[in-house]
N, C-alpha and C positions, 0 to 999 in steps of 0.2 A: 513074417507077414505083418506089416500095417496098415492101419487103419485109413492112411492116404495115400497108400497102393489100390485099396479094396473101392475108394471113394474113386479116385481117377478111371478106373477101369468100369466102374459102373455108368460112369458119369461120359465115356467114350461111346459104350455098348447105345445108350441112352438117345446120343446126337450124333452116334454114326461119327463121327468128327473128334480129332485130337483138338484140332484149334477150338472150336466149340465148347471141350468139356473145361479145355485150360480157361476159358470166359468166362465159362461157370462156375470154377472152383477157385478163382486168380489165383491162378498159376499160369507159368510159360508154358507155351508148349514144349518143349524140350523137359521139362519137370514132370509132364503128364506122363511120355514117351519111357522116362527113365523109370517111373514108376512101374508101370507096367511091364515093362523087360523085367524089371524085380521082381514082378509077380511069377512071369514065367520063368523066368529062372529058379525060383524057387519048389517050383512046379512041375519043372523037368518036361516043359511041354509050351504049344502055342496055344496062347489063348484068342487071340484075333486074327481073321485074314487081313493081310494089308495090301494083298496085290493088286485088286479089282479098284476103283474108284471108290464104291461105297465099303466101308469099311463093315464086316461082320463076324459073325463068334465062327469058330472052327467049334466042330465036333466037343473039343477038353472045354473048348470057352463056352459052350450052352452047358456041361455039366457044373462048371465052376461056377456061374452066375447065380444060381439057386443059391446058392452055400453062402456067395459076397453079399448076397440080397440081404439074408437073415444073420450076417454077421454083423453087419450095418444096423440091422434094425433090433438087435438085441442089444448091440451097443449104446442106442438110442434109449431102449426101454431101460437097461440100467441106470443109465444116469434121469432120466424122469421118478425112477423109484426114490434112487439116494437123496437127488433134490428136493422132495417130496414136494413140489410143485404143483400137485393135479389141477389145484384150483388156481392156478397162474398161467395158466399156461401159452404160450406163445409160440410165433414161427406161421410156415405157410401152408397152405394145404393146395394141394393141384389137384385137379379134377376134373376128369372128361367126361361128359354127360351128353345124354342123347338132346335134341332137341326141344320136344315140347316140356320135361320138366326143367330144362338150364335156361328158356322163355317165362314158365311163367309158375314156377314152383319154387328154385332154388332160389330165386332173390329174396323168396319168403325166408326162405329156411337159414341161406346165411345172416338176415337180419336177426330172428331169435338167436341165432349161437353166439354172436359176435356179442347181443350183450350179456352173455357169462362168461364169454374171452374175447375181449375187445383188443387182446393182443395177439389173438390170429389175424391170417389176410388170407384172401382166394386166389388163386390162378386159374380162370375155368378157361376148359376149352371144349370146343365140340364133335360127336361123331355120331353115327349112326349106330343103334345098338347091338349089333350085331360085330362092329368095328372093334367097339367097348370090350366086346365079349371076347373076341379073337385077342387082343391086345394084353388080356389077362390068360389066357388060356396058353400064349405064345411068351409072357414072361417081359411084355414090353411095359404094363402096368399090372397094378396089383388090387385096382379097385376101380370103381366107376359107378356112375349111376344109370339107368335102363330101364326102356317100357314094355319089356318082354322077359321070357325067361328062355333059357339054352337049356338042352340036355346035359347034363356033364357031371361026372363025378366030382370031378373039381372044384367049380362054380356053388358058391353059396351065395343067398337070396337075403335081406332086409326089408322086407315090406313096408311104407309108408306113408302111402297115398293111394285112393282108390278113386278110379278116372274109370269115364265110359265113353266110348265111341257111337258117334248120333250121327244120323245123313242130314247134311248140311247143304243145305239147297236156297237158291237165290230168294230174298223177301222181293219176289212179285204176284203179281197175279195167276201167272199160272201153275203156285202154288199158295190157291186160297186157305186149306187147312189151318187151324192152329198149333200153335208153335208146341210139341211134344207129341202130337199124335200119333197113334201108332198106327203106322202105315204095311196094308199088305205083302207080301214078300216080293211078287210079281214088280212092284216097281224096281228093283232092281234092274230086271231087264227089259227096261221101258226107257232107262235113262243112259244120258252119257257121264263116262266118269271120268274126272281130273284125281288119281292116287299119286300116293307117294312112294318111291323108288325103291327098289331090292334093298334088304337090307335094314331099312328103318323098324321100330318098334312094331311102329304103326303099321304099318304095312305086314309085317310078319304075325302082331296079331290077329289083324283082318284075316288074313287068310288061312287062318287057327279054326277061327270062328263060321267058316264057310266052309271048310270042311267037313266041319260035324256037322253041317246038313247039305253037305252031301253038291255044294256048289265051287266052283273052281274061281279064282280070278278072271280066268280065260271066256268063262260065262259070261262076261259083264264088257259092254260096248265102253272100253276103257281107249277115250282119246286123247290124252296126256301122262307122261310118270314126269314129276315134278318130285325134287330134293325140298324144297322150299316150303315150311308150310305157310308162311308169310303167303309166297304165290298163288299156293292152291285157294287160299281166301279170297284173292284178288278175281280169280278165276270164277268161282262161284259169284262173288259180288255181278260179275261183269255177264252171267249167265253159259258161260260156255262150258258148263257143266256142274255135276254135282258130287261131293266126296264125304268118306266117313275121317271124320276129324276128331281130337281128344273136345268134349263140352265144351272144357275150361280154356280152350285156344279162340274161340269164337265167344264167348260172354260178352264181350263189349259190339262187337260185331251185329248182335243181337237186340240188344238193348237200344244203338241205332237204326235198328229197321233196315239193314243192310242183310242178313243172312237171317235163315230160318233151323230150327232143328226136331228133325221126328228121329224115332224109336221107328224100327222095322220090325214085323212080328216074326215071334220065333228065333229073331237072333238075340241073343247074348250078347253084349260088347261091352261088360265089364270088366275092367283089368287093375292093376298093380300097375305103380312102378317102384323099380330095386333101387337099395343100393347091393352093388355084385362087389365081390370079391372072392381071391384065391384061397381056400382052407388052407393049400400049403404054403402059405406065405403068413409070416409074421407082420401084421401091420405099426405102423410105429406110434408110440404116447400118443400123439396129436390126430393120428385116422382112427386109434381105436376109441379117443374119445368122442368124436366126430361122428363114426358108427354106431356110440350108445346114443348118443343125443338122436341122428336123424330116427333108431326106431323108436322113440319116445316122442316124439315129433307131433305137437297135436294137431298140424294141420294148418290150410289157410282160413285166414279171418274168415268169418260169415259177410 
């Protein structure tokens, strides 16, 4: 078994795709393919379906992926030790992060890392946290960033940032209050709401937080689900409703007299957001310095 068996065959699983992984790895396709017959051969078994169009793991191939994952990545962590490199360190980091912290968090956080390794680079991309969540649980990533947490014995947590959720309401007149008040519960169901879609942080913890007292989503004269939190802004600017949003996504919003933000009484809407990852997964040199840093993370400027 080698080490550019165990790379092509991850790197297949990865983009669904031979021609993909061979782009990825420059190699031919035809190199990728023979690789991986090697593997199964070796293995006395099929590691991938290839009859269907999307190519996927067979039964042997989800058992085997674990094992190729951590042989990769111990391969990785040995040669970081021998080199002893810690304070050099270089290469990519990918990362899929939910929305509001990969807007207006992580730009912070890769500027401090980058200058104690200015020889990393980012590939960020984005998903909903819950997307994140699956994608680690399912063995398609092994880490992520997230404004919620999951049940799981799995899943372990990073805390690094402490964000609250505030109703976010048009700067007009008919809401003359000042900007923080804490506003009766009853407004709740006075108003229309513009939320965000199954599955977001946001939205999953909203409706954490409304159940401990005892209120449903379904309570709430809800006239929009928007992906977008860009949009949902746009939406409140333009008055066709009002939503609970992270503070820190409306600060500027604020500052020009464009949106407003209270406190509801009784509710809670303070949260975390993670960096998540798989306990059974070995991370490699460069995420597990990645993951000391972000919990050490002191935060955005004042």
């Amino acid at each position: 078994m080698e080490f550019n068996q165990l790379e092509s065959f991850l790197s297949v699983v990865k983009h669904r795709s031979f021609s993909k992984a061979a782009k990825e790895l420059y190699l031919t396709q035809p190199t990728v393919s023979n690789n991986i017959q090697g593997l199964e051969k070796e293995l006395n078994t099929t590691l991938l379906d290839r009859k269907s169009k999307t190519i996927t793991l067979t039964d042997s191939g989800k058992i085997f992926y674990n094992y190729a994952l951590e042989l990769i990545n111990i391969r990785e962590q040995a040669l970081h030790n021998i080199s002893n490199h810690s304070n050099n360190i270089e290469g990519i980091i990918e990362i899929t992060v939910s929305s509001i912290p990969e807007q207006f968090i992580l730009p912070y956080i890769i500027k401090d890392f980058t200058k104690i390794h200015p020889k990393i680079s980012f590939s960020v991309s984005t998903k909903n946290s819950k997307e994140i969540a699956d994608d680690i649980l399912e063995g398609r990533k092994s880490y992520g960033i997230v404004g919620t947490k999951f049940s799981s014995q799995i899943l372990k947590y990073i805390s690094f940032y402490e964000d609250e959720l505030i109703l976010a309401t048009p700067d007009n007149n008919d809401y003359p209050m000042p900007i923080d008040t804490t506003l009766d519960l009853d407004i709740l169901f006075k108003e229309n709401f513009v939320l965000r879609t199954e599955g977001s942080g946001t939205r999953l913890f909203l409706e954490k937080c409304l159940n401990n007292i005892d209120i449903s989503i379904d309570d709430l004269n809800v006239v929009a689900l928007i992906d977008s939190n860009e949009m949902i802004k746009k939406m409140i600017e333009l008055g066709l409703g009002v939503s609970f949003v992270s503070k820190i996504s409306i600060k500027n919003e604020i500052a020009l007299g464009l949106i407003k933000s209270f406190r509801v009484r009784d509710l809670d809407l303070k949260r975390n957001f993670y960096f998540i990852y798989s306990k059974n997964r070995t991370l490699s040199p460069i995420i597990e310095t990645f993951k000391d840093f972000i919990g050490k993370w002191k935060g955005l400027p004042v």
